[in-house]
mmCIF file as Biopython writes it, N, C-alpha, C and O atoms, coordinates in Angstrom:
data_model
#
loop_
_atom_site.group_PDB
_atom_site.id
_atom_site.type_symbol
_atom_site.label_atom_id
_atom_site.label_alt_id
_atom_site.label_comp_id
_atom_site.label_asym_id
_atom_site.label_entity_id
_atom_site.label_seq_id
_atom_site.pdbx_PDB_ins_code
_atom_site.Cartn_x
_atom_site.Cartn_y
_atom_site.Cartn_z
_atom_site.occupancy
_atom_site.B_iso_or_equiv
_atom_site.auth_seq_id
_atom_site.auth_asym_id
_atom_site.pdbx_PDB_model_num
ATOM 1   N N  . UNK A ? 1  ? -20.194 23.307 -188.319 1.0 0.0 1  A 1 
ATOM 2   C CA . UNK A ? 1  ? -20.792 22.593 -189.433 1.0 0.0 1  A 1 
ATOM 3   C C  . UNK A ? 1  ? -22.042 23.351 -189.881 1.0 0.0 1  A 1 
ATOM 4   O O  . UNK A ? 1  ? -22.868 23.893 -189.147 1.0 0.0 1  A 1 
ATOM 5   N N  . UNK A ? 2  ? -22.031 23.278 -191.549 1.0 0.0 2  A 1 
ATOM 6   C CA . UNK A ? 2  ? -23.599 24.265 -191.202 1.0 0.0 2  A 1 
ATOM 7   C C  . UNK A ? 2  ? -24.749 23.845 -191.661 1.0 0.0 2  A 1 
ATOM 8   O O  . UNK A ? 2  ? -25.706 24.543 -191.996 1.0 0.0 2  A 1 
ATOM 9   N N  . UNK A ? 3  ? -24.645 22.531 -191.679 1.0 0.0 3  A 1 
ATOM 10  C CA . UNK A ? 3  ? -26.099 21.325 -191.346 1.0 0.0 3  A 1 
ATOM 11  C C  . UNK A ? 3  ? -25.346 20.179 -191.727 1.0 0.0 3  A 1 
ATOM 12  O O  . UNK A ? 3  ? -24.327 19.946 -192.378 1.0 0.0 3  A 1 
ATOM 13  N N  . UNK A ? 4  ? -26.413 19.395 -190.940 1.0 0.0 4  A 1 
ATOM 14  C CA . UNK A ? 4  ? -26.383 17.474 -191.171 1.0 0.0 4  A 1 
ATOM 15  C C  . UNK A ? 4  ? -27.840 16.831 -191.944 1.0 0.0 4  A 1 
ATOM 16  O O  . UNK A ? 4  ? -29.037 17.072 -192.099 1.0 0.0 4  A 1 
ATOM 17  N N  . UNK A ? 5  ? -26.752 15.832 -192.292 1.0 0.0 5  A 1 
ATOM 18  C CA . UNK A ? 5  ? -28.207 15.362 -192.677 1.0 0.0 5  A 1 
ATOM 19  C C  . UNK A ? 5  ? -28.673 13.840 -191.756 1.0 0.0 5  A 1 
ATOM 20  O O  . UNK A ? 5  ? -27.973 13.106 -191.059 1.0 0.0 5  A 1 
ATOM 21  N N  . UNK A ? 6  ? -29.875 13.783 -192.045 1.0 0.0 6  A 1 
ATOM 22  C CA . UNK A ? 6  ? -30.623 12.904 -190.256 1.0 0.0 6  A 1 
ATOM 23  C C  . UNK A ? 6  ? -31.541 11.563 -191.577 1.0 0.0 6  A 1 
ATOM 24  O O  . UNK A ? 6  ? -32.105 11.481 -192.668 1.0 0.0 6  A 1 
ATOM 25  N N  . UNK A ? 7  ? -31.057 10.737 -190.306 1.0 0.0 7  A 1 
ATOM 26  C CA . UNK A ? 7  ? -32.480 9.875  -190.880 1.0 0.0 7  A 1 
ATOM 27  C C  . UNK A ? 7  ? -33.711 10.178 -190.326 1.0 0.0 7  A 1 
ATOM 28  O O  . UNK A ? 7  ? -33.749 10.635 -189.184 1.0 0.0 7  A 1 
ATOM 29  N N  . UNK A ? 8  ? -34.990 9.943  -191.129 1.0 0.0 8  A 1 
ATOM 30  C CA . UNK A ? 8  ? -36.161 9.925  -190.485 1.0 0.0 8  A 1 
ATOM 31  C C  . UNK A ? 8  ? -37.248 8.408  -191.102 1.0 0.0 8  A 1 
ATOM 32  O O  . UNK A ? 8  ? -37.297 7.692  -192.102 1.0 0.0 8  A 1 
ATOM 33  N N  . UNK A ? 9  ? -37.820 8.515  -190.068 1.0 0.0 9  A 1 
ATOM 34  C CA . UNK A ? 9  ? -38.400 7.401  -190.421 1.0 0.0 9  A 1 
ATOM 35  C C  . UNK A ? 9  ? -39.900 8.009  -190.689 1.0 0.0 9  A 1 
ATOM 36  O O  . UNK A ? 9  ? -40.429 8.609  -189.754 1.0 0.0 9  A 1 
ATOM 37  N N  . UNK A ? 10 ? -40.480 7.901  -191.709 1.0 0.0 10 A 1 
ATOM 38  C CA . UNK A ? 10 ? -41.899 7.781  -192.643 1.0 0.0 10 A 1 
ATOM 39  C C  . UNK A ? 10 ? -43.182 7.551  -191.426 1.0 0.0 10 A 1 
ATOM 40  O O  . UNK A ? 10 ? -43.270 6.503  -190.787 1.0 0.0 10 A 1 
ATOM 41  N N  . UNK A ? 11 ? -44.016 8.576  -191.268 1.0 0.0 11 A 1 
ATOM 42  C CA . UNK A ? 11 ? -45.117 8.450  -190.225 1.0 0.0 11 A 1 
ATOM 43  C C  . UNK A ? 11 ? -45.977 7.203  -190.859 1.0 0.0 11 A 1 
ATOM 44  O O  . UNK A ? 11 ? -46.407 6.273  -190.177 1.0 0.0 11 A 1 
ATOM 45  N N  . UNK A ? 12 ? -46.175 7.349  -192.408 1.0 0.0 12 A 1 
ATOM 46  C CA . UNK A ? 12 ? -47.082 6.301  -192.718 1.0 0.0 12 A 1 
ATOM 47  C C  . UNK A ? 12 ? -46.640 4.811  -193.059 1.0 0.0 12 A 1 
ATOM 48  O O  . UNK A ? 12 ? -47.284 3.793  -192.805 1.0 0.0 12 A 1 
ATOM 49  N N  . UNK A ? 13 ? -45.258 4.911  -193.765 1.0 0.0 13 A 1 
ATOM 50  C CA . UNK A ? 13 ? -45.178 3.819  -194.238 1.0 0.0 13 A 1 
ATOM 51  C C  . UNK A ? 13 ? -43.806 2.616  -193.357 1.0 0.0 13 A 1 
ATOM 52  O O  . UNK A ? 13 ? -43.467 1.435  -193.437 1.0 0.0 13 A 1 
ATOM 53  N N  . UNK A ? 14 ? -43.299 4.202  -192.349 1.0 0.0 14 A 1 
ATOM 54  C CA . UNK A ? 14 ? -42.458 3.693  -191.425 1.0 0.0 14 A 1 
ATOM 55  C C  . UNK A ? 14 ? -41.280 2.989  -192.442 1.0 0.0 14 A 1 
ATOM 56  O O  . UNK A ? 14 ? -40.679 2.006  -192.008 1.0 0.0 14 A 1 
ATOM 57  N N  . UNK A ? 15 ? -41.018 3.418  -193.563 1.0 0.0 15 A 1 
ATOM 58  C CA . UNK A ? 15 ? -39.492 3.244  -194.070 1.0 0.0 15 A 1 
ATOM 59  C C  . UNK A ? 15 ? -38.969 4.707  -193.725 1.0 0.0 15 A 1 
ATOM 60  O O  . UNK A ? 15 ? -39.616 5.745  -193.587 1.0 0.0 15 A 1 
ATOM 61  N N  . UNK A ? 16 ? -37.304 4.424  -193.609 1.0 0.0 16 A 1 
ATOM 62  C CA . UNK A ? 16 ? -36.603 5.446  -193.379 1.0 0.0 16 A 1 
ATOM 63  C C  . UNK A ? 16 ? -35.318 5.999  -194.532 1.0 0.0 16 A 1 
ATOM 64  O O  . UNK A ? 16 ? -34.413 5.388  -195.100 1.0 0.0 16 A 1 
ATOM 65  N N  . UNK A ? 17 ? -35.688 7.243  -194.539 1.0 0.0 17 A 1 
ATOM 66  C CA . UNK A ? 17 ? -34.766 8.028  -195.857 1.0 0.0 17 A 1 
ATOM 67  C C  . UNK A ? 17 ? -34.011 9.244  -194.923 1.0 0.0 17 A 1 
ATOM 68  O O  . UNK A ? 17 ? -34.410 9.990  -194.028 1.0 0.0 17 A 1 
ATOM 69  N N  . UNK A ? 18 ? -33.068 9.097  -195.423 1.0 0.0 18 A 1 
ATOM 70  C CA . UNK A ? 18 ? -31.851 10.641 -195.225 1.0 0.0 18 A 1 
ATOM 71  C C  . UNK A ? 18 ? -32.182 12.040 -195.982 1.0 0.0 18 A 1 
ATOM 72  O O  . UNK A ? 18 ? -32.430 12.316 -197.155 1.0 0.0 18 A 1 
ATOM 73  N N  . UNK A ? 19 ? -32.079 12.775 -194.827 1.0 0.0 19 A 1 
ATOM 74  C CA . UNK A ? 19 ? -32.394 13.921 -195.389 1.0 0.0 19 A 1 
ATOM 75  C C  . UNK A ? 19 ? -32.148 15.203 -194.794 1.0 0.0 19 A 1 
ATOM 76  O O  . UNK A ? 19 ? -32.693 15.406 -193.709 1.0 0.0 19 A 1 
ATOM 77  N N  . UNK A ? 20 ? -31.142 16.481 -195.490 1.0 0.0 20 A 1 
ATOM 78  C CA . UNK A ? 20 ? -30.736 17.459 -195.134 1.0 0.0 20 A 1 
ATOM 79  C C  . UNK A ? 20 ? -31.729 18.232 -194.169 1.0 0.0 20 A 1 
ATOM 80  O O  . UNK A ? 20 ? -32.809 18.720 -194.501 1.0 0.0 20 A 1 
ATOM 81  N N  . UNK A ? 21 ? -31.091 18.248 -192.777 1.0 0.0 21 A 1 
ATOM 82  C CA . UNK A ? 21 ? -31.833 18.874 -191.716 1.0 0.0 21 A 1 
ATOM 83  C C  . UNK A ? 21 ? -32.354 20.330 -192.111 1.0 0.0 21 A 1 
ATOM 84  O O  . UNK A ? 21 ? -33.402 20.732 -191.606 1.0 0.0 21 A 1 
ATOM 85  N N  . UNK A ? 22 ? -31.397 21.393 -193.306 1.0 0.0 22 A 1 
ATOM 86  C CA . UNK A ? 22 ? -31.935 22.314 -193.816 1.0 0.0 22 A 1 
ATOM 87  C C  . UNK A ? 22 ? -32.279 22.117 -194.873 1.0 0.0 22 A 1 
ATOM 88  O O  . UNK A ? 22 ? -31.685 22.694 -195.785 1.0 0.0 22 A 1 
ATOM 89  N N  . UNK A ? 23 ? -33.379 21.221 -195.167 1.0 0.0 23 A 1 
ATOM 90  C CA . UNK A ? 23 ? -33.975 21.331 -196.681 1.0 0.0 23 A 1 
ATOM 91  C C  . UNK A ? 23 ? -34.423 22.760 -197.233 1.0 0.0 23 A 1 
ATOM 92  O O  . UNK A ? 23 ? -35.248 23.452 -196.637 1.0 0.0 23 A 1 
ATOM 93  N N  . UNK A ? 24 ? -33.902 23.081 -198.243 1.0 0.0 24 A 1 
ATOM 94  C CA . UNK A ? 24 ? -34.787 24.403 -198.816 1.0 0.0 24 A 1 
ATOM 95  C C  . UNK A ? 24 ? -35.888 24.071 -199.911 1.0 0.0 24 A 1 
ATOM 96  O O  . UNK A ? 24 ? -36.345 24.899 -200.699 1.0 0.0 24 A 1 
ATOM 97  N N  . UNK A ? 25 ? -36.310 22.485 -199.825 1.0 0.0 25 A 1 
ATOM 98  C CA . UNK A ? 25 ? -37.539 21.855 -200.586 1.0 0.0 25 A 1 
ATOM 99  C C  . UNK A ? 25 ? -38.380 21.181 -199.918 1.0 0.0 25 A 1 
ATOM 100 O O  . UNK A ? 25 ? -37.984 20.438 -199.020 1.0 0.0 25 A 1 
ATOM 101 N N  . UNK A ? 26 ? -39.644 21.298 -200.209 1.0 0.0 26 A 1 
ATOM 102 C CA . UNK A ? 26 ? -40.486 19.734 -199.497 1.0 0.0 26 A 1 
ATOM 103 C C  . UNK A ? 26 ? -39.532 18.514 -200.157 1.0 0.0 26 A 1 
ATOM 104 O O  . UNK A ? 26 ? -38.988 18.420 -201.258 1.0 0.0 26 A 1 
ATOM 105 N N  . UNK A ? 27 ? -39.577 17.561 -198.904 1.0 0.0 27 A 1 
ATOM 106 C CA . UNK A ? 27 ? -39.034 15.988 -199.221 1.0 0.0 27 A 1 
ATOM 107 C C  . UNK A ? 27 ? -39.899 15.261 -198.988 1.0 0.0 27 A 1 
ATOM 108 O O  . UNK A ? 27 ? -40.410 15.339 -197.871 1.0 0.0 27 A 1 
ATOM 109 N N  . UNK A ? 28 ? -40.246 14.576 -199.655 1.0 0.0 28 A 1 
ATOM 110 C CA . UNK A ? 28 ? -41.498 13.388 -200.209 1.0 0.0 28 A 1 
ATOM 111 C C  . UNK A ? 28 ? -40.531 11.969 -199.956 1.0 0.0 28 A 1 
ATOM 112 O O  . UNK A ? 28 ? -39.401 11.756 -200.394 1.0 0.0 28 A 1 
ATOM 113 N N  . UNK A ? 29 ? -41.452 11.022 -199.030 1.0 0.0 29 A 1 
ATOM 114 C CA . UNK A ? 29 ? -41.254 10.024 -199.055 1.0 0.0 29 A 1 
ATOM 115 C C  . UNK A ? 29 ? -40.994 8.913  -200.052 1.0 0.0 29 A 1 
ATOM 116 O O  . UNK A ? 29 ? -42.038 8.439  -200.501 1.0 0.0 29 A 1 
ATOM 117 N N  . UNK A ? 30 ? -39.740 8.306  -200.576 1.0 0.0 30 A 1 
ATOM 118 C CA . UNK A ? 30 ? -39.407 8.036  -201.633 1.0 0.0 30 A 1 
ATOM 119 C C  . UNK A ? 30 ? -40.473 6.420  -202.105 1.0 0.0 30 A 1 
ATOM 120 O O  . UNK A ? 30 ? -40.663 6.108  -203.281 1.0 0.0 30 A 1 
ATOM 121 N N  . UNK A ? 31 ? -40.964 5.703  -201.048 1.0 0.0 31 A 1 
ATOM 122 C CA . UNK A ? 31 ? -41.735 4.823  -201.102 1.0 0.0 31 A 1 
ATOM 123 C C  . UNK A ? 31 ? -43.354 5.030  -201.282 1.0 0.0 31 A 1 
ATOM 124 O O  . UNK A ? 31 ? -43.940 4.425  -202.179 1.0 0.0 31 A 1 
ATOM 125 N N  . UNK A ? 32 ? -43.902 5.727  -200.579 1.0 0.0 32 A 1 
ATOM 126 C CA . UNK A ? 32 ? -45.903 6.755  -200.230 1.0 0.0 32 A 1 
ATOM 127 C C  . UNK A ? 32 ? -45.982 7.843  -200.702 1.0 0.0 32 A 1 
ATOM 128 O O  . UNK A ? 32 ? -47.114 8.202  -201.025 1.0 0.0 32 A 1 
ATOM 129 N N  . UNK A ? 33 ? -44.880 8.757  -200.921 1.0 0.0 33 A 1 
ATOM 130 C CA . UNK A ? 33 ? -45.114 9.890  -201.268 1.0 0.0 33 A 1 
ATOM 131 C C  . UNK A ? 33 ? -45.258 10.841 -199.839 1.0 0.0 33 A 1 
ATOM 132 O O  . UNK A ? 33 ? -45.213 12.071 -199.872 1.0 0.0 33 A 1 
ATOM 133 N N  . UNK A ? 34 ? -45.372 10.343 -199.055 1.0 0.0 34 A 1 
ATOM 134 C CA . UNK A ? 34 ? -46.192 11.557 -198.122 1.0 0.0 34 A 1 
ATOM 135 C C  . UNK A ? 34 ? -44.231 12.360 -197.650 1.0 0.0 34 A 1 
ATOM 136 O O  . UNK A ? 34 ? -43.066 11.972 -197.732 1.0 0.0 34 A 1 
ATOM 137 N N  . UNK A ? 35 ? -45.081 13.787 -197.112 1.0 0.0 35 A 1 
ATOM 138 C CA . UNK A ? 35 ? -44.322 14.599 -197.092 1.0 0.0 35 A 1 
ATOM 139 C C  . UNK A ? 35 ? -43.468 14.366 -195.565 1.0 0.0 35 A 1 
ATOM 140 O O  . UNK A ? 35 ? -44.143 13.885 -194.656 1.0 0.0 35 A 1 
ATOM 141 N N  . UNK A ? 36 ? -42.142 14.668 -195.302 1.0 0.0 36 A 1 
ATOM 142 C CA . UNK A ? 36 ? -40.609 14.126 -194.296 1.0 0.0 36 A 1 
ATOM 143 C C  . UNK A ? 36 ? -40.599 15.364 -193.964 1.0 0.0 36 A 1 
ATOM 144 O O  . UNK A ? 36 ? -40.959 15.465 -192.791 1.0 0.0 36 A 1 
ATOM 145 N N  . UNK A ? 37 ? -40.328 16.493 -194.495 1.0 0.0 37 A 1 
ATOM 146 C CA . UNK A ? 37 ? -38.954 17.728 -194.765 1.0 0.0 37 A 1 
ATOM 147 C C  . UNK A ? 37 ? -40.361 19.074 -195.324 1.0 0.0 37 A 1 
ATOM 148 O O  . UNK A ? 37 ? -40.836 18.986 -196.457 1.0 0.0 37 A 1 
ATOM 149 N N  . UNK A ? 38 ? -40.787 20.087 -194.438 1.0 0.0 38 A 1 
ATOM 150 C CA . UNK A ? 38 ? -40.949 21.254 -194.878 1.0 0.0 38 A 1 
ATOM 151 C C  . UNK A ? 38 ? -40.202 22.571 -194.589 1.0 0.0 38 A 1 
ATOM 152 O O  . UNK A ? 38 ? -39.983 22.952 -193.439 1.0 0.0 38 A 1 
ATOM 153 N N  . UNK A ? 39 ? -39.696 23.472 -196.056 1.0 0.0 39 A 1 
ATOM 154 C CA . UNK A ? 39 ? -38.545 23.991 -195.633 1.0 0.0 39 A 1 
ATOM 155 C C  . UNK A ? 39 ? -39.220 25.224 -194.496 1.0 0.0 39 A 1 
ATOM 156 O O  . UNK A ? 39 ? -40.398 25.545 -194.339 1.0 0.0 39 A 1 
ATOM 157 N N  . UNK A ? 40 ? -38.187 25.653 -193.925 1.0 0.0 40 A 1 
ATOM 158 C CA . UNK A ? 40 ? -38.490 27.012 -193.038 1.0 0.0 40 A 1 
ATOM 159 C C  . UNK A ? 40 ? -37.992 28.329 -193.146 1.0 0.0 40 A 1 
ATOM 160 O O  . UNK A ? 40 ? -38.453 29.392 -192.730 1.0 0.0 40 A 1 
ATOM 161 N N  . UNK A ? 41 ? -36.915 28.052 -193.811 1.0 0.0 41 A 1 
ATOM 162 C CA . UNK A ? 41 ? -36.188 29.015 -194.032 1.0 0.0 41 A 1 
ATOM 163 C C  . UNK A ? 41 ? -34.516 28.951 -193.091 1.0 0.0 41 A 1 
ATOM 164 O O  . UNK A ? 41 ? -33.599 29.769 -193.160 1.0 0.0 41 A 1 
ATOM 165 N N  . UNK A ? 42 ? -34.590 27.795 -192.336 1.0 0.0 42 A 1 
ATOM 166 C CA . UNK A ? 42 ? -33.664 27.279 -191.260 1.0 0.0 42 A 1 
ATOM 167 C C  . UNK A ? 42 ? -33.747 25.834 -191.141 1.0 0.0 42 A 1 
ATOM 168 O O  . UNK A ? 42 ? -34.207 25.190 -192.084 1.0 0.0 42 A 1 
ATOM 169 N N  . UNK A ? 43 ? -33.389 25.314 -190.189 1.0 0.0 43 A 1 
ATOM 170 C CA . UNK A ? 43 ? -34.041 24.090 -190.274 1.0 0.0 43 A 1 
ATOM 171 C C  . UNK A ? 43 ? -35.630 23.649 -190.500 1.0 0.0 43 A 1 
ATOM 172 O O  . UNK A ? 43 ? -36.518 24.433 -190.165 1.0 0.0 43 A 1 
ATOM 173 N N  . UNK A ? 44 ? -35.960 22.288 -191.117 1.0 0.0 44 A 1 
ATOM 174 C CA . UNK A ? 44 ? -36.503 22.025 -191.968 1.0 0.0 44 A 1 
ATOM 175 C C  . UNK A ? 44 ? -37.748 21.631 -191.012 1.0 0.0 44 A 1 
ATOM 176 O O  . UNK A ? 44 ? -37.269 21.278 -189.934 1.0 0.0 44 A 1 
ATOM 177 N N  . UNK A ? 45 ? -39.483 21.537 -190.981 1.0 0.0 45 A 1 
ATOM 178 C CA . UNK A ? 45 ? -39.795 21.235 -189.928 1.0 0.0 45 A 1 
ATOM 179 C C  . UNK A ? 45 ? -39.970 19.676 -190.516 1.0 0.0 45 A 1 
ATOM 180 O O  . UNK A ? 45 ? -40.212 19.508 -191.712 1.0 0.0 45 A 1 
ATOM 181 N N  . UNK A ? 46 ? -39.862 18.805 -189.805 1.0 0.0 46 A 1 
ATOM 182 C CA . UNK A ? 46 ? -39.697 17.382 -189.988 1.0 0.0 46 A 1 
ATOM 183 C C  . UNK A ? 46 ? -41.228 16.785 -189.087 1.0 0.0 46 A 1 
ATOM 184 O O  . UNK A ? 46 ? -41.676 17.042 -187.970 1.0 0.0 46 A 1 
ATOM 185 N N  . UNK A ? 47 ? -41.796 15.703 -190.454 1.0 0.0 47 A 1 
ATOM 186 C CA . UNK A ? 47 ? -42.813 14.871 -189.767 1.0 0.0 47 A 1 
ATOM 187 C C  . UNK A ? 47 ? -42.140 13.476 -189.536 1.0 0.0 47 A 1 
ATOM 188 O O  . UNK A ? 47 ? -41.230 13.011 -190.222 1.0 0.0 47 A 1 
ATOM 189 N N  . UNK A ? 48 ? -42.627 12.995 -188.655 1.0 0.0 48 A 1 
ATOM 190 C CA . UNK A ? 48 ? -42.039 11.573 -188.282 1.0 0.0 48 A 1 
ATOM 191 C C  . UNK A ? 48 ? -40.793 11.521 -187.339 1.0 0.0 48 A 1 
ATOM 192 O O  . UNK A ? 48 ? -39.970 12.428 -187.215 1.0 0.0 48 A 1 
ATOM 193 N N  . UNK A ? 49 ? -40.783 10.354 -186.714 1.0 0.0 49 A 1 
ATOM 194 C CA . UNK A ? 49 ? -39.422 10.342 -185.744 1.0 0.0 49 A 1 
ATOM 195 C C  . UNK A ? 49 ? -37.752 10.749 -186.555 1.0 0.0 49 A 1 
ATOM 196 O O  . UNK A ? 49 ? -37.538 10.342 -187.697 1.0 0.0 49 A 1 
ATOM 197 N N  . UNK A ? 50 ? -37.204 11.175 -186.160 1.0 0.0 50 A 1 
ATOM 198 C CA . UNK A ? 50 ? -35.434 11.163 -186.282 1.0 0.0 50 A 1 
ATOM 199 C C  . UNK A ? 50 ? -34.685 10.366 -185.484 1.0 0.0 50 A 1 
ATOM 200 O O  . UNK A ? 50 ? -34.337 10.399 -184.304 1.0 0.0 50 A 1 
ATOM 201 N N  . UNK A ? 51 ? -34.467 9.420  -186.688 1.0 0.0 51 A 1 
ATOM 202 C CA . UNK A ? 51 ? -33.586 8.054  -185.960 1.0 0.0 51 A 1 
ATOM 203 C C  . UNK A ? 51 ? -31.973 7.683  -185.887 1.0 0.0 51 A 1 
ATOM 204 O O  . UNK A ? 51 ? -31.384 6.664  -185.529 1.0 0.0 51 A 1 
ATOM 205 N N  . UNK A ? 52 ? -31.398 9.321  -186.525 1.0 0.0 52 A 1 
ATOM 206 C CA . UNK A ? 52 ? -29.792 9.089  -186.293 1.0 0.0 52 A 1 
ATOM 207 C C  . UNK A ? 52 ? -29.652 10.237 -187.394 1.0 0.0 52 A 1 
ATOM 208 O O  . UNK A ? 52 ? -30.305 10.675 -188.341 1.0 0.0 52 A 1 
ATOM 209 N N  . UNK A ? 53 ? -28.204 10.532 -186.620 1.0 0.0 53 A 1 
ATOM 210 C CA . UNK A ? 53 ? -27.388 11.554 -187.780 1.0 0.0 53 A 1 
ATOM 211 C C  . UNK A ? 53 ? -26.798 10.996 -188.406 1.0 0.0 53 A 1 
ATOM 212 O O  . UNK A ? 53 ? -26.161 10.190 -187.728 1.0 0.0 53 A 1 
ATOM 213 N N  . UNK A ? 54 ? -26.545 10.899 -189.625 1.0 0.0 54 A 1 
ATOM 214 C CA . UNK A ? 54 ? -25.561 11.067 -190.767 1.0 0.0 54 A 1 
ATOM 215 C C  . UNK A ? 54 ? -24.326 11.438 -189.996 1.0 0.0 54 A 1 
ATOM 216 O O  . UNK A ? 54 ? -24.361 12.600 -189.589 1.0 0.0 54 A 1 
ATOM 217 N N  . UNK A ? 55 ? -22.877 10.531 -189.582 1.0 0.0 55 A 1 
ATOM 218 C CA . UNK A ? 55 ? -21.694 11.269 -189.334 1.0 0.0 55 A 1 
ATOM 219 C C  . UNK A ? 55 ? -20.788 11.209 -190.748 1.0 0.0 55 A 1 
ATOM 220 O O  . UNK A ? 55 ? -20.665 10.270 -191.535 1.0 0.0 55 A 1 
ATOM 221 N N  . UNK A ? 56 ? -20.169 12.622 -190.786 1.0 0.0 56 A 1 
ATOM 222 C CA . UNK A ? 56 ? -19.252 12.484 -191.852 1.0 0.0 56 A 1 
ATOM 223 C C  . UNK A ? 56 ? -17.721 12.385 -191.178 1.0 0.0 56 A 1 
ATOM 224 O O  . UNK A ? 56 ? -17.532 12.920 -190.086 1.0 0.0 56 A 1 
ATOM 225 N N  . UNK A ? 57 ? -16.754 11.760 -191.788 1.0 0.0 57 A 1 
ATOM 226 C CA . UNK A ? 57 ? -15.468 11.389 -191.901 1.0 0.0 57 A 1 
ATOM 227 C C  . UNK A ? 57 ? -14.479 11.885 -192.623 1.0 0.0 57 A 1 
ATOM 228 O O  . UNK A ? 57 ? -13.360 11.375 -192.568 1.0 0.0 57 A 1 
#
């Protein structure tokens, strides 16, 4: 597979959004704004806990 995407849950506002483990963008919290997802060039470095994968079917 050549990425998943993960939930994470929001350091500040503690809601949780899905989001491609290789982001090639900053991902902004869709509720505070504050930043989830900075890209690396590989996987993405992620602020806040990861609370489940995305399985696909």
């Amino acid at each position: 597979m050549a990425g998943s995407f993960i939930t994470v849950t929001c350091p500040d506002c503690e809601s949780e959004q899905t989001v491609f483990e290789k982001a090639s963008s900053e991902v902004a919290c869709a509720v505070c704004g504050h930043t989830l997802a900075h890209p690396t060039g590989g996987k993405a470095d992620l602020e806040g806990e990861v609370t489940g994968v995305v399985e696909a079917r």
